[in-house]
Structures are given as C-alpha cells and as structure tokens.
N, C-alpha and C positions, 0 to 999 in steps of 0.2 A: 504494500500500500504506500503511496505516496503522500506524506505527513500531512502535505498543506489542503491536499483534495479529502481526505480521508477523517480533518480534525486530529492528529495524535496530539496527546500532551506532551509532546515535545517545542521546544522554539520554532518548528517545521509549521507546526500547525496551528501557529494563531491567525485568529479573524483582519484582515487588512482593517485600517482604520480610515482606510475611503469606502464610503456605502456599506457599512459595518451590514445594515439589515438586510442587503441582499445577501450579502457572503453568509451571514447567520444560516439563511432559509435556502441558501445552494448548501453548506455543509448539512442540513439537519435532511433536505432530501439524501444527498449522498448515503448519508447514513441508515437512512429507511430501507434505502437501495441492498447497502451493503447486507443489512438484516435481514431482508428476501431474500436473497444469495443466497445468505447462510442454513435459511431455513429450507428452503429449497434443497439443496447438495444434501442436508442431512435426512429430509425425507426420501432421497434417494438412496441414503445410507454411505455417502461421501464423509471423507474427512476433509477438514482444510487447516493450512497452515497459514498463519499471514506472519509476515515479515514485512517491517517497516522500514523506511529507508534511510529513516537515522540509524536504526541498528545496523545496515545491511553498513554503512559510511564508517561507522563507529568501530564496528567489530566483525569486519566481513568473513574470516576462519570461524570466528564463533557461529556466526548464523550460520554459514554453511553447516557448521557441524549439527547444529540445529537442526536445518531443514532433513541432510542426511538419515538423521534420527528417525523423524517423524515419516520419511519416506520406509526406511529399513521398518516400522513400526515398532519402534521403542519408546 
C-alpha cells in the first residue's frame, strides 16, 4: 500500500493541508474500498499480506523476509 493513498500513520500519510475535506473523503473512500477487498478475498478464502511502503523504504530485507513468511505460510 502506498502511505499517502492508503492513510498509514506514518508521515507518508497525512491529509495535504490544501482542501483538507476533499482529501479527508478520497482517503475514507479508499479505505471503504480497501475493506471490500479484504472482505471479498476472504470470502473467497484468500489470505492477504499488505506491506506499506514506509516499511518496504525503511527495512526492505525485513519485509521481504516478511512477505517470504507469509507466502511459505508461516
């Protein structure tokens, strides 16, 4: 997920502070969005992994090892 489209509580993903109320109601769709997704994949009986791209920035060997995990199903 990309911080700033996604809301993470990182510095990636604060609200711009021009037309704060649109960006408000683009991230809280986004987020609706991303909650169907999720709901969706698991009625299908999917796993999912999100990875954010401050961590991927921050500690890219860690996520990978991460991701590796959750693929290998660990």
């Amino acid at each position: 997920h990309g911080c700033f489209w996604h809301s993470h509580s990182c510095r990636g993903g604060r609200v711009p502070s021009s037309n704060p109320d649109y960006w408000a109601e683009k991230f809280k769709g986004n987020g609706s969005r991303d909650r169907r997704a999720e709901a969706a994949l698991s009625a299908m009986g999917w796993f999912r992994l999100v990875l954010w791209e401050c961590e991927i920035a921050r500690d890219l060997p860690g996520t990978v090892s991460r991701a590796v995990e959750f693929l290998e199903g660990k």
